[in-house]
C-alpha positions in Angstrom: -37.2 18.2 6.4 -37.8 18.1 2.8 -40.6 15.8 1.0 -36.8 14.6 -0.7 -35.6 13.8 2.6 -38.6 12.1 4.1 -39.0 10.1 1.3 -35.2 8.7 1.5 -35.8 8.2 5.2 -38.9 6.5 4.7 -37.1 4.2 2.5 -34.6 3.7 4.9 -36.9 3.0 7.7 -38.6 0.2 5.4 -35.2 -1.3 3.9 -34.7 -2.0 7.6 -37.5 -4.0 8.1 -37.3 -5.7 4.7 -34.0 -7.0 4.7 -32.2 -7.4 8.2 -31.8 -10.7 8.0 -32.9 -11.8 4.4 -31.2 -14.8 3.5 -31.0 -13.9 -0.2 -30.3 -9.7 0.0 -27.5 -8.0 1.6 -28.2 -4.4 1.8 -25.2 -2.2 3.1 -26.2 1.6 3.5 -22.9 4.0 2.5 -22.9 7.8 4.0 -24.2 9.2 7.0 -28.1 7.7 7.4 -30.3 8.1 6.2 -28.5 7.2 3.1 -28.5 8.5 -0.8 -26.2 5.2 -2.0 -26.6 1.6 -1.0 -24.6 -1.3 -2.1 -26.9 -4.8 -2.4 -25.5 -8.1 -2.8 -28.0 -10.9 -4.4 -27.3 -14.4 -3.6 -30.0 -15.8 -6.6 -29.1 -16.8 -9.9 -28.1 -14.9 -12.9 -26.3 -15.3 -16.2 -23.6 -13.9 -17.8 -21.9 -14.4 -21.6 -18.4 -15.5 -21.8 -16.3 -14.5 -24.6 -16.3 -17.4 -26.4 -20.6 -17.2 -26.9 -21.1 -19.6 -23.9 -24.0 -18.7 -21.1 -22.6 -19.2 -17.7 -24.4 -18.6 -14.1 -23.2 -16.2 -11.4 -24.9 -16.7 -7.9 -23.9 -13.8 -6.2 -24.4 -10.0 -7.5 -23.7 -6.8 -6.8 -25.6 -3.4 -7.2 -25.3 0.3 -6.4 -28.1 2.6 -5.9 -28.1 6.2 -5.8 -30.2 8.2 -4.8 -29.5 11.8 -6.6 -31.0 14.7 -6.3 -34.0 15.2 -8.2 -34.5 11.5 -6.4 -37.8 10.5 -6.1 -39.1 12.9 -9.0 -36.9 10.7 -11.5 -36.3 7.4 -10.4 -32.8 7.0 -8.9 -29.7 5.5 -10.8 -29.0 1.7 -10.5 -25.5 0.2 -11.5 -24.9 -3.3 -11.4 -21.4 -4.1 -10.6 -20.6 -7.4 -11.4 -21.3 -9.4 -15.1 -24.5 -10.3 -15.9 -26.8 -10.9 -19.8 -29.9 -9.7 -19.4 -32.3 -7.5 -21.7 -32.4 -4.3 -19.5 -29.0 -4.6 -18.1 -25.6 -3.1 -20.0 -22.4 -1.6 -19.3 -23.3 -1.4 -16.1 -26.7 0.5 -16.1 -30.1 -1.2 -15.2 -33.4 0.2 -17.2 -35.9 0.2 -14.5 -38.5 2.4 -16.2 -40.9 -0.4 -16.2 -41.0 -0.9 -12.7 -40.9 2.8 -11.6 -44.4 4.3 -10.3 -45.6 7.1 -7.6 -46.3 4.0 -5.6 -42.6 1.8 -5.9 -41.0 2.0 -2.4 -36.9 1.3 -3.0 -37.5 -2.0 -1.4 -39.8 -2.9 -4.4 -37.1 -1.6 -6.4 -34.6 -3.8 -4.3 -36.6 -6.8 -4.8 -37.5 -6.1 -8.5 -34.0 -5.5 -9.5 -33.2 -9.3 -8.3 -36.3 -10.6 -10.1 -34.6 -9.3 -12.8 -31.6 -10.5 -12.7 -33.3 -14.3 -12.1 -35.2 -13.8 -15.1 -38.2 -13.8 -13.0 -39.2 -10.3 -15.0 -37.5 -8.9 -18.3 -38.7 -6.6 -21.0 -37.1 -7.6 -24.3 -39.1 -4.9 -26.7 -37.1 -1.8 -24.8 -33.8 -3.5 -24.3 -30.6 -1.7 -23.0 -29.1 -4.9 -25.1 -30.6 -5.8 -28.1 -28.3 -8.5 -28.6 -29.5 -10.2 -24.8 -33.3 -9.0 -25.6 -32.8 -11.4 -29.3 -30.8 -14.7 -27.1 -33.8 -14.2 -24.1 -36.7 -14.1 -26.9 -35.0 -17.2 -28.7 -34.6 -18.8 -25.1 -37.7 -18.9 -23.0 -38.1 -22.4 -22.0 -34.8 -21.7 -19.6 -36.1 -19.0 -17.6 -36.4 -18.6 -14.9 -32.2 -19.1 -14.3 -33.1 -18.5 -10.4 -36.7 -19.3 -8.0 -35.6 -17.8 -5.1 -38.3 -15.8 -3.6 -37.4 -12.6 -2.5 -40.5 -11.3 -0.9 -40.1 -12.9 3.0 -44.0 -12.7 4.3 -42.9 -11.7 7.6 -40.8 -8.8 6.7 -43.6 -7.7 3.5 -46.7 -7.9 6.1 -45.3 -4.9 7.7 -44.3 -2.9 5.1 -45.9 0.5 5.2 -47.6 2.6 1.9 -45.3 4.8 1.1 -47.2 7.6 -0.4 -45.4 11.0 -2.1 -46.8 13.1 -5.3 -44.1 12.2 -7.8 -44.2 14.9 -10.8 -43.6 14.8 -14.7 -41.5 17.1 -16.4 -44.0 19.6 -16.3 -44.9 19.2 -13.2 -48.0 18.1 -13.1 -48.9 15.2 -10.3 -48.1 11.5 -12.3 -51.6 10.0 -11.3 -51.4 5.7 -12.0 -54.3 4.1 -12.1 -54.0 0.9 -11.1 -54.2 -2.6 -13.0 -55.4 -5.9 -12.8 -52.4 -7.8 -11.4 -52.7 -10.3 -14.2 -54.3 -8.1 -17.1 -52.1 -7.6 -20.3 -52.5 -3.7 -21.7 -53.2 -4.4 -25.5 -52.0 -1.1 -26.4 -48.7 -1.9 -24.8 -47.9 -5.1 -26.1 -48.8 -3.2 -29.4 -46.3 -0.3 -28.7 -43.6 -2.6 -27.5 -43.7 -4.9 -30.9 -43.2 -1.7 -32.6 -40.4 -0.8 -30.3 -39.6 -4.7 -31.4 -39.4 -4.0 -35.2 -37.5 -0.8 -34.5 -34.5 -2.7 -32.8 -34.8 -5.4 -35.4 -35.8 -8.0 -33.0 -38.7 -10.3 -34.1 -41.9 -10.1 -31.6 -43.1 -13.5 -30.3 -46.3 -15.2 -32.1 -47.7 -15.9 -28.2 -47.0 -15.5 -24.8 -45.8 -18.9 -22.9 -47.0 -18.4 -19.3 -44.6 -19.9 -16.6 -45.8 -22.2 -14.1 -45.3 -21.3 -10.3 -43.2 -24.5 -9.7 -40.9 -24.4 -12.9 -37.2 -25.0 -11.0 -35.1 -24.7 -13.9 -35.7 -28.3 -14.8 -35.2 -28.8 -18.5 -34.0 -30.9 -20.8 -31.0 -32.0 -23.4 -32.9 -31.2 -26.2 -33.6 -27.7 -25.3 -30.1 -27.0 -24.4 -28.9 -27.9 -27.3 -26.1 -25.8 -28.4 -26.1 -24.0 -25.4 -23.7 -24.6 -22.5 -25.7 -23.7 -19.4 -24.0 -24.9 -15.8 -25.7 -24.4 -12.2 -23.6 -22.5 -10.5 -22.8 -25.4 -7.4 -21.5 -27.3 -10.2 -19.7 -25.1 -12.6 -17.4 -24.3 -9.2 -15.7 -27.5 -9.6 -16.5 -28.7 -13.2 -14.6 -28.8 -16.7 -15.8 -24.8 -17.4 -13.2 -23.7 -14.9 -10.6 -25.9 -16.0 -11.6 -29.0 -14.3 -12.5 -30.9 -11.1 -9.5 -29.8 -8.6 -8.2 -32.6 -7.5 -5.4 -33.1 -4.4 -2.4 -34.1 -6.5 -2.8 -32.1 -9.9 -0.3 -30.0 -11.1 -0.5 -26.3 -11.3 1.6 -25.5 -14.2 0.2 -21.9 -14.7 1.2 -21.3 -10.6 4.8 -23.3 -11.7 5.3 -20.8 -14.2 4.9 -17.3 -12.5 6.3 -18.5 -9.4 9.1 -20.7 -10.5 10.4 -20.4 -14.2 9.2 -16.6 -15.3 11.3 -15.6 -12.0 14.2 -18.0 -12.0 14.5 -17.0 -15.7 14.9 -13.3 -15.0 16.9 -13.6 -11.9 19.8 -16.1 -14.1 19.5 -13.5 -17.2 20.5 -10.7 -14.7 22.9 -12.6 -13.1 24.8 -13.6 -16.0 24.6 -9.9 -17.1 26.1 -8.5 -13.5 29.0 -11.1 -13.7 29.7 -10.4 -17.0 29.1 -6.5 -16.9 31.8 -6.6 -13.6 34.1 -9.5 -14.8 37.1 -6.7 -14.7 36.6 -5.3 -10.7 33.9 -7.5 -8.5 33.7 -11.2 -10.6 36.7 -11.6 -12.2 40.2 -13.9 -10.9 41.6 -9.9 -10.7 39.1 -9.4 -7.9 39.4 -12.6 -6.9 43.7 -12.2 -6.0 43.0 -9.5 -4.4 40.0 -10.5 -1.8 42.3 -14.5 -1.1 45.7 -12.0 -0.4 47.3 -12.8 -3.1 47.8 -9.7 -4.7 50.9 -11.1 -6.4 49.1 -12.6 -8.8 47.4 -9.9 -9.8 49.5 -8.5 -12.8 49.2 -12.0 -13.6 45.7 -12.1 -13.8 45.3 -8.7 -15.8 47.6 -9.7 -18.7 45.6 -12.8 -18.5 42.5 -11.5 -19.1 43.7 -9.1 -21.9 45.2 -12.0 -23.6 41.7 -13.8 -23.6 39.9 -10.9 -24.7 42.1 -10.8 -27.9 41.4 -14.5 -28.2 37.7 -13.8 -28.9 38.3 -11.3 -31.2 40.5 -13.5 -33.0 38.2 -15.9 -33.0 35.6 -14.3 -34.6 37.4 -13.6 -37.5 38.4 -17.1 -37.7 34.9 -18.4 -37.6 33.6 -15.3 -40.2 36.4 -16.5 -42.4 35.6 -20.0 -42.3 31.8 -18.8 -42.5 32.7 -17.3 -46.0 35.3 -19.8 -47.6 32.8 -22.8 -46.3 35.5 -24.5 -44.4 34.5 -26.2 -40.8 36.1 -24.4 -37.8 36.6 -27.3 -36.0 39.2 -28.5 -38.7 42.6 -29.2 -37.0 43.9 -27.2 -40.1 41.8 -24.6 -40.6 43.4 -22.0 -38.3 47.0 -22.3 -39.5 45.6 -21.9 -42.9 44.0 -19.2 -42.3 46.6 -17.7 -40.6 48.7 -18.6 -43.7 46.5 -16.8 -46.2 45.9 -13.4 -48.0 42.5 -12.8 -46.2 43.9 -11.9 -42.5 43.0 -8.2 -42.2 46.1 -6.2 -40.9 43.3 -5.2 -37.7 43.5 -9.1 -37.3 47.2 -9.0 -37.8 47.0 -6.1 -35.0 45.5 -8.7 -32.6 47.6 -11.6 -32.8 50.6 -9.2 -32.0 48.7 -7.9 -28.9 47.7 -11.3 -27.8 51.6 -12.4 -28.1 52.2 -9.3 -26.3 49.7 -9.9 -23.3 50.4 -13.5 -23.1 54.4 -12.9 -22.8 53.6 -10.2 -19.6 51.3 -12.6 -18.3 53.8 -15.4 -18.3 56.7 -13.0 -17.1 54.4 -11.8 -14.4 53.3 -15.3 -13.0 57.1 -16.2 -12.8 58.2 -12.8 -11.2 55.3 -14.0 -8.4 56.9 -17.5 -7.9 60.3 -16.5 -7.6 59.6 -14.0 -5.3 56.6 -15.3 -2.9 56.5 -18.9 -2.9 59.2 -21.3 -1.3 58.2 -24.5 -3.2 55.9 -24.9 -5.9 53.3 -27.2 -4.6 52.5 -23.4 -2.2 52.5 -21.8 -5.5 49.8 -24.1 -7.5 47.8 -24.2 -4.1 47.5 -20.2 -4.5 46.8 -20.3 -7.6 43.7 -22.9 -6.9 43.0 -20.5 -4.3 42.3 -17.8 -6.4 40.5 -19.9 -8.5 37.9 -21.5 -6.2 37.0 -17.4 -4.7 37.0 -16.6 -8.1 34.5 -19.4 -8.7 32.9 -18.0 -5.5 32.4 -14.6 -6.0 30.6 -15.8 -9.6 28.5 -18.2 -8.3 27.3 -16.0 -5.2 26.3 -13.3 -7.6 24.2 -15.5 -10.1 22.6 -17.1 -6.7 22.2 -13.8 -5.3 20.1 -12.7 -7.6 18.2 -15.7 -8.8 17.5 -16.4 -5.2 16.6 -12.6 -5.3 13.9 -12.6 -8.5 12.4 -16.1 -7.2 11.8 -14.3 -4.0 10.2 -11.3 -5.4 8.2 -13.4 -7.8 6.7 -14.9 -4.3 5.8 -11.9 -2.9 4.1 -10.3 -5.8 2.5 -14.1 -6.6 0.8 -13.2 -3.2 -0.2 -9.8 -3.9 1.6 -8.0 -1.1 4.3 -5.8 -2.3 6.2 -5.1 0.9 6.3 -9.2 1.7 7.6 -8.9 -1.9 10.4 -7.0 -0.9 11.0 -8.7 2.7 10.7 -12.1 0.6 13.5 -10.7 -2.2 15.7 -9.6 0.6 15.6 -13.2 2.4 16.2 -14.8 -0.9 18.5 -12.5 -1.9 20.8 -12.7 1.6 20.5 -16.2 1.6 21.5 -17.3 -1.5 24.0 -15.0 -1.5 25.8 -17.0 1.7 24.8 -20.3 0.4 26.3 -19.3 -3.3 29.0 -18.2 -2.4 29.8 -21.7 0.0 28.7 -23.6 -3.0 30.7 -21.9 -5.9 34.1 -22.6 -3.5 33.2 -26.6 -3.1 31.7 -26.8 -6.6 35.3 -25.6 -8.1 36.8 -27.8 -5.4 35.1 -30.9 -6.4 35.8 -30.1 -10.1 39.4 -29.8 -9.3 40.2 -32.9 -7.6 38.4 -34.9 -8.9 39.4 -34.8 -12.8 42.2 -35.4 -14.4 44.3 -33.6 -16.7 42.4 -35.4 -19.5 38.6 -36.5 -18.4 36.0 -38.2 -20.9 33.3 -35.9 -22.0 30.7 -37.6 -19.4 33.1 -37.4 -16.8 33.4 -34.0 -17.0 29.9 -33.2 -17.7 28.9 -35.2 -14.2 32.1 -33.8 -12.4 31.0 -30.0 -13.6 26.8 -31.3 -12.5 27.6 -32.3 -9.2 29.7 -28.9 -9.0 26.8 -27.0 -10.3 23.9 -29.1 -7.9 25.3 -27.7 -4.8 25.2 -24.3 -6.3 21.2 -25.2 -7.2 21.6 -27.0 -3.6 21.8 -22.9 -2.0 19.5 -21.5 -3.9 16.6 -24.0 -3.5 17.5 -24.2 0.5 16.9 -20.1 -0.2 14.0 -20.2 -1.6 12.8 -22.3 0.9 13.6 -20.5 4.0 11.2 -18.0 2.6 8.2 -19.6 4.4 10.1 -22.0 6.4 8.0 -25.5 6.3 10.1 -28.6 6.6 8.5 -30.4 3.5 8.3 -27.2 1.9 12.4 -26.5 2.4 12.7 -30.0 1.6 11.0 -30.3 -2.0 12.5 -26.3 -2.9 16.3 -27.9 -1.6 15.5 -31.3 -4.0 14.6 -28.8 -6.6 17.6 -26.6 -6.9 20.1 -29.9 -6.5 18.3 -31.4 -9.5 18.2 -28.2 -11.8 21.5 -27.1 -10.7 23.1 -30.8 -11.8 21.0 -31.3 -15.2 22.3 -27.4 -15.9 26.2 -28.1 -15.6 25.9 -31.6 -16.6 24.5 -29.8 -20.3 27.7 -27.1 -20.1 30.0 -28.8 -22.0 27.2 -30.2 -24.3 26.2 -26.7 -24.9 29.7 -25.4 -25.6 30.0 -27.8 -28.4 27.2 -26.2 -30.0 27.9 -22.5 -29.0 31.5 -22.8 -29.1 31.7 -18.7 -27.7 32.7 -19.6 -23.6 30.7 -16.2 -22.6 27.6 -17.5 -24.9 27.7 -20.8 -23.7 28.1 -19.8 -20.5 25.0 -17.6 -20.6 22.9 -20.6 -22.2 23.8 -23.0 -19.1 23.3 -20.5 -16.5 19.5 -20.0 -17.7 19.4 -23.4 -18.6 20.0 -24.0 -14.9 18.0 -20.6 -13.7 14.7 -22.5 -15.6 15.6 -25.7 -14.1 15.8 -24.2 -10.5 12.6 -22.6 -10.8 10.9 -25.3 -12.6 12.3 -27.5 -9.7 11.1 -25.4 -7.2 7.8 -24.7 -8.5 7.0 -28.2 -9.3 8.4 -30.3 -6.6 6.4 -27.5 -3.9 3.1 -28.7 -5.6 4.0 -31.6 -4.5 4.6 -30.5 -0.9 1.2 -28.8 -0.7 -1.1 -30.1 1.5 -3.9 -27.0 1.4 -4.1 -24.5 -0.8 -6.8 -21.9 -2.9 -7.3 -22.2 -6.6 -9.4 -19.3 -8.0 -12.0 -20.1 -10.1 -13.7 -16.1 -10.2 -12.2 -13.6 -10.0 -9.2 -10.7 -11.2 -6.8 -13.7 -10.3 -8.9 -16.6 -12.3 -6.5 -19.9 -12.2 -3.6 -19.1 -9.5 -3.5 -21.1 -6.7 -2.9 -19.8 -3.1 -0.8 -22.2 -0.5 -2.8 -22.5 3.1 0.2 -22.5 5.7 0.4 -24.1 9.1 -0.9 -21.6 11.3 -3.0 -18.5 10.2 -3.6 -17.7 6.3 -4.8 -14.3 6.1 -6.8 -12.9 3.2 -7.8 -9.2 2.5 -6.9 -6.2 0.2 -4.3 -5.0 2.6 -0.5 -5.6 1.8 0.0 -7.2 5.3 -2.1 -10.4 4.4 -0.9 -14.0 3.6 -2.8 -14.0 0.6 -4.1 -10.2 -0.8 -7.0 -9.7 -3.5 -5.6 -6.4 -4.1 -7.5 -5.9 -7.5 -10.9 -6.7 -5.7 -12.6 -3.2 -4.7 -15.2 -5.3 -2.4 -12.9 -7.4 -0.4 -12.2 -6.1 3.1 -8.8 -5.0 4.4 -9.1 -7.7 6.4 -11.7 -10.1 5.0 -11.1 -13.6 6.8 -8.7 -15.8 7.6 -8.3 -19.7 7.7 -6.6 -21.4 10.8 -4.9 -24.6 11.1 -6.7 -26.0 14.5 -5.6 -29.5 15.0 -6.1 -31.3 11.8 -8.8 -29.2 11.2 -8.8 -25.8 8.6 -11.2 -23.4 10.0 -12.5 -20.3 8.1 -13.1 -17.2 10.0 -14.7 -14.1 8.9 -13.5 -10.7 9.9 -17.0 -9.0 10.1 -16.6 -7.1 7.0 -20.5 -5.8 5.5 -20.3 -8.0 2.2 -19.1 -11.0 4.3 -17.6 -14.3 3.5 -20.3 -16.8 1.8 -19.2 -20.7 1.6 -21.2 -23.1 -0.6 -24.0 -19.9 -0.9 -24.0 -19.5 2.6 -22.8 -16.2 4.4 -20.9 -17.7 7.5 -19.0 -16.6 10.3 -17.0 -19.8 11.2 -16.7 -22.7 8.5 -14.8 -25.9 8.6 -13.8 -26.0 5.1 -13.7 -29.5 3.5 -11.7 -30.3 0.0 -14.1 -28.7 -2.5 -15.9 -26.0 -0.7 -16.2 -22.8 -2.8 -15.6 -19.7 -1.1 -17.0 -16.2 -2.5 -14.8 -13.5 -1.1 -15.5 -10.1 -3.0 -15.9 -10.8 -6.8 -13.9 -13.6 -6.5 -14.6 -17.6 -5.8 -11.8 -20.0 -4.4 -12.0 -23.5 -4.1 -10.5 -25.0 -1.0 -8.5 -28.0 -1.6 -6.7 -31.0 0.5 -4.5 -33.7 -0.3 
């Protein structure tokens, strides 16, 4: 075996002894053993610099140490992997020149490295970050951030001297001589206030020596302009957005579950019915699918005749635009139809709408006279028609609504194939339940106005149509994860947005007096008011659930179901931390056991700490924070 090779064994041999079972350091070889890389987690105090200039604390920290090749001639490379403001710490790298001798075993180096990151030990006059080294020189009286003691007597009585020539780049054997534990080298200090005026960083008058019992206690005065938060309390204070408390409101979960989603899925939907008006959506289709494929010739003429109309109209309104005449004048038409200004394309349309509409009215007749015996048969077909037609439109805007709210679910979740699975239910569902509530919405509509309704009757009349179309949807979304009071609360949603979007129709025509842009408005008028619904109405519903305050996924919230919640990196997961390179597959899981929610770990090496404990089994209670990977959750109950 090489001296290389014994050394890294050696080390291995003593990182055994020095930290199975240390409270504070988790030290996970990676490689066959004995091993060239190591992963450490610190539970101890650090800081870090938020981008607004604020100094926040960090509790738990992770480092990587490699061991490389021309290790332990050069001292080996130390990356620190989560954010931290320190003098000899940037980007990543850690300078650990100044604790590097023949004699440092990588336990020393181990323990030093979290020393440093307490603030126990810093070197501000060779600073990987000038900018930290200046804010550290400026702030003395806080340090140290942490007063964990890292060195366990039991564990450091039986370390053994690791002894092994290291060599220069010459080499020639590095001889140390050693020093006075206490004593201050004059030269250095003299060297390093050089290196202090090179960087531009003032050197301090004196030295203010730390007393052994200093626990961070300091006072207003000195922390003026400074916000600086322990990190047991910044878990539930005002830094991350507030104490969590059972019934607030989640409007950042509302809006990428509930209205980003329902907003997309109406937009599309409009766009499909519109985009396949002439062969899926459209009273043409519609004949065809009730049996009443008499009708059709009707139906085509019809629909030629009311594309004309809209081109017509246009002009009108671009005429009236011009000449500053209101459009909604009884007597503007016929006057413009009576002047100079009608284009003979214009001209062109009125004689193909005159055209279209004669067929269409020849073609309706030719049906009556030769299919029906009485004409109450022949107005029931026709309604018929109208109510699939009504249908078909309704279970395609549903469809995919319920589809995008689904999807939005999945991916709110982190699990792309529960995405999918999620879409699909949404998507079938409110397809069925669309469709059913399109027909009874145009039935309602129907017989229950008259020939010449009020504008708030028929704005109610068209809401109560619309609310059972919401009605499907919501009951869609709910069936998702089927809870009672979750299906509840996502059903009262999509009745209320549905209603509130076809009681506004008619308002919204007056403004937009264009039928396919009006029509557009109220459908994602209702889409927002489904998913605002439905997002607001199941915080509401919740009676556990997650709220990240660390992390990739900083500010969403995570429900806790009835049963098992499962959280990990793996797509198969109730909730999945997919971003987080140090959460497990399978990381741990929280079961509902009576009235009780009990957090399990899954045995993964960095492990599952609650409150700054790594645990196995935890009954969580409403404000426990739980550090899973690079990310803290806070566990709440109504």
């Amino acid at each position: 075996m090489t001296a290389r090779m014994k050394r890294i064994a050696s080390d291995w041999e003593q990182i055994k002894k020095d930290f199975t079972g240390h409270p504070n350091i988790f030290v996970t070889p990676i490689g066959e053993e004995p091993p060239e890389k190591y992963h450490i987690t610190y539970f101890v105090n650090g800081i870090y610099l938020l981008p607004d200039g604020r100094i926040e604390t960090l509790a738990r920290h992770e480092v990587e140490i490699i061991l490389h090749s021309d290790y332990p001639r050069y001292k080996p490379i130390c990356k620190i992997l989560t954010p931290i403001w320190h003098p000899n710490f940037r980007d990543g790298q850690i300078c650990i020149g100044d604790i590097w001798g023949a004699g440092e075993s990588l336990s020393d180096i181990i323990i030093n490295i979290g020393n440093m990151i307490q603030y126990k030990s810093w070197n501000s006059y060779s600073p990987l970050s000038a900018e930290a080294a200046q804010w550290a020189m400026e702030n003395k009286h806080l340090f140290p951030v942490g007063n964990v003691e890292l060195y366990i007597a039991d564990y450091a009585s039986a370390k053994d001297t690791v002894e092994i020539d290291l060599f220069d780049d010459d080499d020639k054997i590095i001889v140390e001589e050693p020093v006075a534990e206490n004593s201050v080298n004059t030269d250095s200090v003299a060297d390093t206030a050089t290196a202090a005026q090179t960087e531009n960083i003032p050197a301090p008058d004196t030295f203010i020596e730390k007393s052994d019992g200093n626990d961070f206690e300091i006072t207003a005065e000195e922390l003026a302009g400074i916000e600086f938060v322990p990190s047991a309390q910044r878990m539930q204070t005002v830094a991350h957005g507030g104490t969590v408390k059972g019934r607030k409101i989640n409007f950042k979960t509302i809006l990428v579950k509930g209205l980003l989603w329902a907003f997309i899925g109406a937009f599309v939907g409009f766009g499909v019915s519109e985009l396949t008006d002439d062969t899926l959506t459209g009273e043409v289709a519609a004949a065809n699918i009730s049996g009443h494929s008499e009708l059709v010739e009707y139906y085509e003429y019809s629909t030629k005749a009311n594309d004309v109309v809209n081109k017509i109209d246009a002009e009108f309104r671009k005429w009236c635009f011009q000449n500053d005449i209101d459009p909604e004048n009884e007597n503007a038409f016929a006057a413009w139809i009576r002047s100079e200004d009608v284009s003979p394309t214009t001209e062109a349309y009125i004689d193909d709408y005159i055209d279209y509409k004669k067929n269409a009215n020849e073609a309706l007749y030719d049906a009556y006279v030769n299919h029906y015996e009485d004409y109450d048969e022949f107005i029931d077909a026709l309604n018929i028609v109208t109510r699939i037609y009504t249908a078909i439109w309704s279970a395609v805007i549903a469809l995919f609504i319920g589809l995008f709210l689904g999807l939005g679910e999945g991916i709110f979740y982190g699990s792309i194939g529960k995405a999918f699975k999620y879409a699909g239910i949404g998507a079938g569902i409110s397809l069925v339940l669309g469709s059913i509530s399109g027909y009874l919405a145009q039935w309602m509509y129907t017989e229950m106005l008259t020939d010449d309704p009020a504008d708030i009757t028929a704005a109610f009349v068209r809401g109560l149509g619309w609310a059972i179309m919401g009605l499907g949807i919501g009951v869609a979304v709910g069936l998702i994860k089927p809870e009672k009071k979750r299906m509840l609360f996502c059903a009262i949603g999509g009745l209320s947005g549905g209603f509130v979007g076809g009681f506004l129709f008619n308002y919204v025509f007056d403004i937009i007096p264009n039928d396919v842009t009006a029509r557009a408005v109220a459908i994602i008028i209702m889409g927002l008011l489904i998913g605002l619904g439905v997002g607001l109405l199941e915080q509401f519903a919740k009676q556990a659930w997650l709220k990240v305050i660390r992390g990739e996924f900083e500010g969403k919230e995570y429900l806790v179901f009835a049963g098992t919640t499962s959280i990990g990196n793996n797509g198969k997961n109730t909730i999945v931390l997919f971003k987080d390179k140090l959460v497990g597959p399978h990381h741990c899981y929280i079961k509902l056991e009576g009235s009780k929610y009990v957090l399990y770990d899954c045995g993964t090496p960095m492990g599952t700490v609650v409150n700054g404990r790594r645990t196995a089994r935890h009954i969580l209670r409403h404000g426990d924070a739980i550090a899973i990977g690079n990310s803290v959750l806070v566990f709440n109950t109504k």
